[in-house]
C-alpha positions in Angstrom: 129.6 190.8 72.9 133.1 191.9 74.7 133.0 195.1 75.5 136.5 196.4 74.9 138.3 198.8 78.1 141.4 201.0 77.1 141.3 204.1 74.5 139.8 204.5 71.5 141.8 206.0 68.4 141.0 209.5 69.2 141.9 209.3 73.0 144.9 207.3 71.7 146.0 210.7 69.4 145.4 212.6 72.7 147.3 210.7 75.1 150.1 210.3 72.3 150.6 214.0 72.0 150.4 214.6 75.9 153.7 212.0 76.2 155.6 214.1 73.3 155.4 217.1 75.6 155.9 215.5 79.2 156.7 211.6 79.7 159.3 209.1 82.0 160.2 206.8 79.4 163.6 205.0 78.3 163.4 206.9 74.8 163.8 210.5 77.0 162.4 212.1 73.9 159.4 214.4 75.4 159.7 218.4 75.3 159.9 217.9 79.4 162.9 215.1 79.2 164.9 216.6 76.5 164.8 219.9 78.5 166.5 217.7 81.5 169.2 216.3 79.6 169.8 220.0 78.3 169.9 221.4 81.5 172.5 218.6 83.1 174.3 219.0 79.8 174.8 222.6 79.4 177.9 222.8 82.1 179.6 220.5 80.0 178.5 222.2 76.9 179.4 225.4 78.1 182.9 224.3 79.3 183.6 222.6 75.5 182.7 225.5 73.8 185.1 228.3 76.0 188.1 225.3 75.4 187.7 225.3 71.7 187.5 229.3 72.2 190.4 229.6 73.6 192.3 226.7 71.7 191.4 229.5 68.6 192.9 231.9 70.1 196.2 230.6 70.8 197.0 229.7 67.6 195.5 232.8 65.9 198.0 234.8 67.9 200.6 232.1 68.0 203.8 234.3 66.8 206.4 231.5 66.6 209.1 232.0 63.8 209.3 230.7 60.6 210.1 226.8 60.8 206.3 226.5 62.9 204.2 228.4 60.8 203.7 225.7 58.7 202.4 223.6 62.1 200.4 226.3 63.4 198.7 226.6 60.5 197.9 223.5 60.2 196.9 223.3 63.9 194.7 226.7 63.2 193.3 225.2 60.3 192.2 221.7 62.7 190.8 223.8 65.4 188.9 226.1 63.4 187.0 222.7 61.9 186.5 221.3 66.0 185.6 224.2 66.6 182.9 224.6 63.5 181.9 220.9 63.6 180.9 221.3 67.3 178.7 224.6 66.6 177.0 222.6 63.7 176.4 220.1 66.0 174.7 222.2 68.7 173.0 224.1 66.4 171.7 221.1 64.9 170.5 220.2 68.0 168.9 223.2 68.5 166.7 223.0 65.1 165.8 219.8 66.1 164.2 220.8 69.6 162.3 223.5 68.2 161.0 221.7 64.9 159.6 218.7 67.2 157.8 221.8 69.8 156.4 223.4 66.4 155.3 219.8 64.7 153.4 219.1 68.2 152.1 222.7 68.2 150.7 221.8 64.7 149.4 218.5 65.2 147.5 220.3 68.9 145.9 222.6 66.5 145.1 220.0 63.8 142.8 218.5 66.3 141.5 221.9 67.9 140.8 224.2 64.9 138.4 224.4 62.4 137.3 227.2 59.9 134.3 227.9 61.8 133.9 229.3 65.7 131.4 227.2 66.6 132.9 223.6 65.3 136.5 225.2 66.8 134.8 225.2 70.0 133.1 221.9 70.4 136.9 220.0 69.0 138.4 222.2 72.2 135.6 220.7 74.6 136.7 217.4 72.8 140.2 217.8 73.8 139.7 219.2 77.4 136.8 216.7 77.9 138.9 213.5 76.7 142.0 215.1 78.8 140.2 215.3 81.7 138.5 211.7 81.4 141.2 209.6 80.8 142.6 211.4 84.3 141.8 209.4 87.6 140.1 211.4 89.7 140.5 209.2 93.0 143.5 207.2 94.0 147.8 207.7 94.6 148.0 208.2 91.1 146.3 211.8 90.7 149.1 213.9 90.8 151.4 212.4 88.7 148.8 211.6 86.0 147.6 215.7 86.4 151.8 216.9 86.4 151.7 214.8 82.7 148.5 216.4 81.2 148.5 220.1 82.5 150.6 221.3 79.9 148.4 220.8 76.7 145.4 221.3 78.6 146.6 224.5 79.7 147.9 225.2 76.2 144.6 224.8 74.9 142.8 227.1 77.3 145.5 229.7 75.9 144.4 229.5 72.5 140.8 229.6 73.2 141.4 232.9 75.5 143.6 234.5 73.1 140.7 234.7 70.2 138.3 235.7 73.0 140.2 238.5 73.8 141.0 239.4 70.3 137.5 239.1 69.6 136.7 241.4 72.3 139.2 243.8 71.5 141.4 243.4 74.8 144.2 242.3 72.8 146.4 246.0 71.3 149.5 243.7 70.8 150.7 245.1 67.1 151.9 242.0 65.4 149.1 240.1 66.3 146.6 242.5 65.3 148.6 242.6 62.3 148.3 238.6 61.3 144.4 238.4 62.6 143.7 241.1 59.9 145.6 239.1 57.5 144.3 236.0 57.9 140.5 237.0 58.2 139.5 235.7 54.7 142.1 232.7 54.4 141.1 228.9 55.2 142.4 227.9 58.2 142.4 224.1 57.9 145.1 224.3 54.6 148.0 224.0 55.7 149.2 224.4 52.5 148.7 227.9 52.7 150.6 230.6 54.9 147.9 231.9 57.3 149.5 234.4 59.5 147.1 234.0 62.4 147.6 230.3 62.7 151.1 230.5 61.7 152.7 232.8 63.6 150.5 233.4 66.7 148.5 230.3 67.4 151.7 228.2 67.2 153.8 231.1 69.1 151.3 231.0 72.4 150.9 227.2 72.4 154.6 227.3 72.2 154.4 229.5 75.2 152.1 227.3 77.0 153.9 224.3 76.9 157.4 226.3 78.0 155.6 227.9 80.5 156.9 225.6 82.9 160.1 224.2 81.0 162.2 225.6 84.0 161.3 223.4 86.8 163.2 220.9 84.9 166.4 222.8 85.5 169.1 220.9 88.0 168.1 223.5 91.2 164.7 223.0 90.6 164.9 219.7 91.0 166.6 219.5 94.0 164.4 221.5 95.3 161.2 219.3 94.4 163.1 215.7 94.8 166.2 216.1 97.2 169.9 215.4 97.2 168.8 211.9 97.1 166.1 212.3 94.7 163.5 210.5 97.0 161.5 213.7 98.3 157.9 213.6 97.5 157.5 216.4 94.9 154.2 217.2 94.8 154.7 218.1 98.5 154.1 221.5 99.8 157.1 223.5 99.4 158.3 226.2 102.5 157.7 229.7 101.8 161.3 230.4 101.1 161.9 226.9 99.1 158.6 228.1 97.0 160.0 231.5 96.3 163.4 230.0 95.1 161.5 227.8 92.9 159.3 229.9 91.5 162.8 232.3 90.7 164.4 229.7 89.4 161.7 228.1 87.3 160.5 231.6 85.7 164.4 232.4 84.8 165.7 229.0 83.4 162.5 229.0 81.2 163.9 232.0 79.7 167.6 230.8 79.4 165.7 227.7 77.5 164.1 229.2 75.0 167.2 231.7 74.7 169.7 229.2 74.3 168.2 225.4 73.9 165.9 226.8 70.9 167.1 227.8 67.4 164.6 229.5 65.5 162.3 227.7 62.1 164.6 227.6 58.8 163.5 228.8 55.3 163.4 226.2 52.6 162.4 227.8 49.6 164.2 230.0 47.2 162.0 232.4 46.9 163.8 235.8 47.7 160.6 238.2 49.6 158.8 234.5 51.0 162.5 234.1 52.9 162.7 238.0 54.3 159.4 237.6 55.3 160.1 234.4 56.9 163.1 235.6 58.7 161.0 238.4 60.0 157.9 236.6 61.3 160.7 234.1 62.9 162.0 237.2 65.0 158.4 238.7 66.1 157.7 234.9 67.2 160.7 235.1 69.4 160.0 238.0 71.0 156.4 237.2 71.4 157.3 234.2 72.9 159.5 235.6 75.4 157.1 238.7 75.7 154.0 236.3 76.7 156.6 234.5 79.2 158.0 237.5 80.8 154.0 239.2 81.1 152.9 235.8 82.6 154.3 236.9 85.8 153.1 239.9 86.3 150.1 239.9 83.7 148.4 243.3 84.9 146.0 244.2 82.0 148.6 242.7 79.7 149.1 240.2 77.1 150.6 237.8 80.0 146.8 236.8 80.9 146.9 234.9 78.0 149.2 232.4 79.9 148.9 233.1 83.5 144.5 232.9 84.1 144.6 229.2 82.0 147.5 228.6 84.5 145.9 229.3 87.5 142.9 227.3 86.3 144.7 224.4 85.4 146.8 224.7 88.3 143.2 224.2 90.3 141.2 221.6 87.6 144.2 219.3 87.0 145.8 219.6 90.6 149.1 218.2 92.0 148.1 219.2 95.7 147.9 216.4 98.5 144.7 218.3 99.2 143.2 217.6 95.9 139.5 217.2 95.9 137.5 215.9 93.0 134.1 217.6 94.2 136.2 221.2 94.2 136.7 221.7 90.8 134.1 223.7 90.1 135.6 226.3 92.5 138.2 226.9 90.3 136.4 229.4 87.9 135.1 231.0 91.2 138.1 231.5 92.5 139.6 233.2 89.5 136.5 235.0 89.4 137.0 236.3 93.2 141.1 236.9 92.3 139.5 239.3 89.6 137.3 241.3 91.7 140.1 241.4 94.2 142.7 243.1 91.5 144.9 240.2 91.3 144.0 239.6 88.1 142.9 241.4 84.7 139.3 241.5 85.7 138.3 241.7 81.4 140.7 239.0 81.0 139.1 236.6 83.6 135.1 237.8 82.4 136.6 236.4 79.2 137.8 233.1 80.2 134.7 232.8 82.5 132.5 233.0 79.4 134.5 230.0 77.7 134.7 227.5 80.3 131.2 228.4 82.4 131.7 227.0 86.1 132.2 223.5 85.4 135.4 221.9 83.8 134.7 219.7 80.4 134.7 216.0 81.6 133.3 216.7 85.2 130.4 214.3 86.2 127.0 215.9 87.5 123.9 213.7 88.7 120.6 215.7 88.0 117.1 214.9 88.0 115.6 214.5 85.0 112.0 215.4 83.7 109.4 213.5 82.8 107.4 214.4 79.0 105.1 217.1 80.8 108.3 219.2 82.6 107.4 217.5 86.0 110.8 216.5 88.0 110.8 212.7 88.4 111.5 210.9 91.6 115.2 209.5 90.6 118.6 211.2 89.7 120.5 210.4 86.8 124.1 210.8 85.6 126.0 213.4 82.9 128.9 214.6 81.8 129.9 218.2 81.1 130.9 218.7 77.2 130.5 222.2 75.4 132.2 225.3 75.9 130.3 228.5 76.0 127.4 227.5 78.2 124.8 230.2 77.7 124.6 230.9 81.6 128.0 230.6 83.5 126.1 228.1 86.3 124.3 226.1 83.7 126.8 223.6 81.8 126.0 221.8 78.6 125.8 218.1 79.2 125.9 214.4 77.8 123.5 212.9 79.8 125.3 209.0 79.9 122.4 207.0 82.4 118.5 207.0 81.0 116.1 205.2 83.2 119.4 204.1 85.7 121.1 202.5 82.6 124.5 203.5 81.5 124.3 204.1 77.5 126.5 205.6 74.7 126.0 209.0 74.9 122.8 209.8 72.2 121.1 212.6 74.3 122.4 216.2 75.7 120.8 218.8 77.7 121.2 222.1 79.4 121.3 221.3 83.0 119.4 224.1 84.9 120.3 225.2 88.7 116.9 223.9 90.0 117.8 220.0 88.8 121.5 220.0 88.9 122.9 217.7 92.3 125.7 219.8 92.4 123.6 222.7 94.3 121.5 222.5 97.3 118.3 223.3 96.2 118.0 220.3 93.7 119.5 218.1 96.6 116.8 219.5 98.6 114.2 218.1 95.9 115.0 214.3 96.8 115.1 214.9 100.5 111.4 213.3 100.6 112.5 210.4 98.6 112.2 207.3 100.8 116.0 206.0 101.7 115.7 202.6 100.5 114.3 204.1 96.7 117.7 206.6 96.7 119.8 203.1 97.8 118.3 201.6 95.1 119.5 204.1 92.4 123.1 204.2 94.2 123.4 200.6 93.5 122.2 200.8 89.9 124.7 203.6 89.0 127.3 203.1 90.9 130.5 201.0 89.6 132.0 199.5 92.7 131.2 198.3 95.8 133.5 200.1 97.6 132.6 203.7 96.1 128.6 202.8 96.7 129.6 202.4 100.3 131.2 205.8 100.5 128.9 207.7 98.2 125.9 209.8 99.6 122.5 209.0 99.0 121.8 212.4 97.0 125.3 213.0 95.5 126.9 216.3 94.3 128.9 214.7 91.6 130.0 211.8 90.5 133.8 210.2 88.9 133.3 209.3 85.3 136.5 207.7 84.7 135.5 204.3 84.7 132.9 204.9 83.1 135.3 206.3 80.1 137.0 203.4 80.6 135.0 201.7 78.0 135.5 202.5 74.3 132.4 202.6 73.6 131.7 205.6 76.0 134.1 208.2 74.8 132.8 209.8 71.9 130.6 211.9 74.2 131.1 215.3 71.4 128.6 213.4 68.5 125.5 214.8 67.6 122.8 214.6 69.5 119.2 214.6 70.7 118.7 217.7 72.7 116.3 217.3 75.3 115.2 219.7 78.1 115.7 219.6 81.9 
């Protein structure tokens, strides 16, 4: 039987919608590349538009006598229609920007919501896990492959925090109280029916999410991360004073985007109270979105958490740093855990988060030692994959346990794993200290992929890479239902 390498449909729908919001390709139609050409355009644009301006004015106040009113009017009349054609036409453009941000918004939350909390939960983990799978972990193509998924993974994270502090009551924002009251007896999943919550607040923060960042791809931003040449590495480590200007001119362009690049959704129907309230949801989702933007930066106990702890995560998770280190991702919820207890952050907001994601990132590989049927540790480790959100102790993740007996398997087994077992922490390493070297070189070789790695690897690892593992087809439906055993 062949077995078959590449994605399966699901990672396919995944990867799809990642490349609609940041891509290189010839088509130049992600969010990301659309905002470039916008950017380099908008000179231009800007230029046209005051010409046209001014050709109006002329021949509004074009006094000439009698014999050329006839031509002036005509000439009004022409530039009046240059003049509306080229509105239409940036307007157009406009509509068209936002409606394919709001279709990708809805297609995210297609794959991330259901009607119930728990099943919402485990399609996040799905998403997060599969984003984080499909990364390489090892190799010159981590940063660029990290740069291209952030954005929805961060989106996602922003969702999930949002109902956690709404849940928890850390949320006083008026208009979203206002459509999570509304919506608390409608079905999510129809989209045939208007349900404020989803509507107007779910799609406004993802929209957020994904803009967070929209400004980098403005023309002094990029000279700042490529060069006058374009050949600077941009994932480089920017000066103090090159970081600042970036970080100035990212936060302030991603404003003037959504001000000006961005029209706002248009009513179809006919219906005369469905449009007024249509036109004012429209509004409050403007200023929400520029609200969340704006707070990102200074979040405080604000609404800007929403946006800024999933970015400081992600920033750590899916990193773009030379100094990038597989093994430290765990340290990211630490770290935003030590930020809060600093003051840095909203130290709710983080306890929130914290109790979402639990210490280790979905898709992150663990080796353990499993137990035999009487609860007595056996003499071997054994490979897993983190999967579930809301682990029920922040240090203890939930786990699709993908080696039984040194095999690699589809995923049909899942466990808790425990501090005591888990390779990850010193005491469990300290467990197979008395294992004889040549029985814990005989497990590397049996779970190890490549030559290469097996040479490199310890003999009682902390972690291991799962991507090639995820490589096979076969392998990436690691959310299933499954046999729950105990370690």
């Amino acid at each position: 039987m062949a077995v078959s390498f590449g994605k399966a449909n699901y990672a396919k729908t995944v990867q799809r919608l990642i490349e609609r919001i940041y891509n290189h390709s010839p088509l130049k139609d992600s969010i990301y590349e659309q905002a470039v050409l916008w950017f380099a355009a908008k000179p231009q644009e800007d230029a046209q538009a005051a010409a046209l301006e001014q050709q109006l004015y002329l021949f509004e106040n074009n006094h000439s006598g009698a014999r050329g009113k006839a031509g002036t009017a005509r000439n009004l009349k022409e530039a009046e229609s240059q003049s509306q054609e080229f509105n239409n036409q940036i307007e157009e453009a406009k509509f068209q920007r936002y409606s394919e941000l709001e279709a990708i918004c809805y297609d995210v939350l297609q794959l991330c919501q259901s009607d119930t909390f728990v099943d919402t939960n485990q399609q996040t983990a799905k998403m997060l896990g599969t984003i984080q799978l499909m990364s390489p972990t090892k190799g010159r193509h981590v940063a660029k492959t990290n740069q291209k998924v952030r954005h929805l993974y961060k989106a996602l994270l922003s969702l999930r925090l949002l109902d956690r502090l709404v849940m928890d009551g850390l949320i006083d924002h008026p208009y979203i109280m206002e459509c999570y009251q509304a919506s608390k007896e409608l079905p999510y999943a129809d989209n045939a029916i208007h349900h404020p919550y989803r509507d107007n607040i779910h799609v406004t923060v993802l929209m957020a999410a994904i803009l967070q960042d929209i400004g980098r791809c403005h023309p002094s931003c990029q000279l700042l991360l490529k060069g006058p040449e374009g050949n600077f590495d941009e994932f480089r480590e920017l000066e103090a004073d090159e970081r600042n200007t970036f970080l100035q001119d990212s936060y302030t362009e991603a404003f003037n985007y959504v001000q000006h690049a961005l029209s706002k959704g248009r009513y179809r129907g006919r219906a005369r109270d469905e449009r007024d309230r249509f036109v004012r949801d429209e509004e409050q989702k403007r200023e929400l979105l520029l609200l969340l933007l704006k707070q990102a930066a200074r979040p405080q106990e604000g609404i800007g958490n929403v946006l800024r702890i999933p970015q400081i995560y992600t920033s750590m998770v899916l990193s773009t740093k030379q100094s990038y280190n597989y093994e430290d991702l765990p340290k990211a919820a630490l770290a935003l855990d030590k930020s809060a207890e600093l003051g840095k952050i909203s130290k709710n907001s983080v306890a929130g988060f914290l109790r979402i994601v639990g210490m280790f990132p979905q898709g992150y590989g663990l080796p353990y030692i499993p137990k035999d049927s009487d609860g007595n540790d056996m003499d071997r480790y054994e490979y897993a994959i983190v999967a579930g959100l809301y682990p029920s102790n922040f240090r203890q993740p939930f786990c699709r346990i993908v080696t039984y007996s040194l095999t690699y398997q589809a995923s049909a087994r899942a466990c808790v794993l425990s501090i005591e077992n888990n390779l990850y922490f010193a005491p469990a390493r300290k467990k197979l200290e008395v294992i004889p070297e040549e029985r814990l070189l005989d497990i590397l070789r049996k779970l190890v992929y490549d030559f290469q790695e097996r040479m490199a690897s310890p003999l009682i690892p902390k972690f291991w890479h799962p991507y090639d593992y995820f490589l096979h087809t076969k392998n990436q439906n690691l959310w299933n239902k499954a046999i729950v055993i105990s370690n």
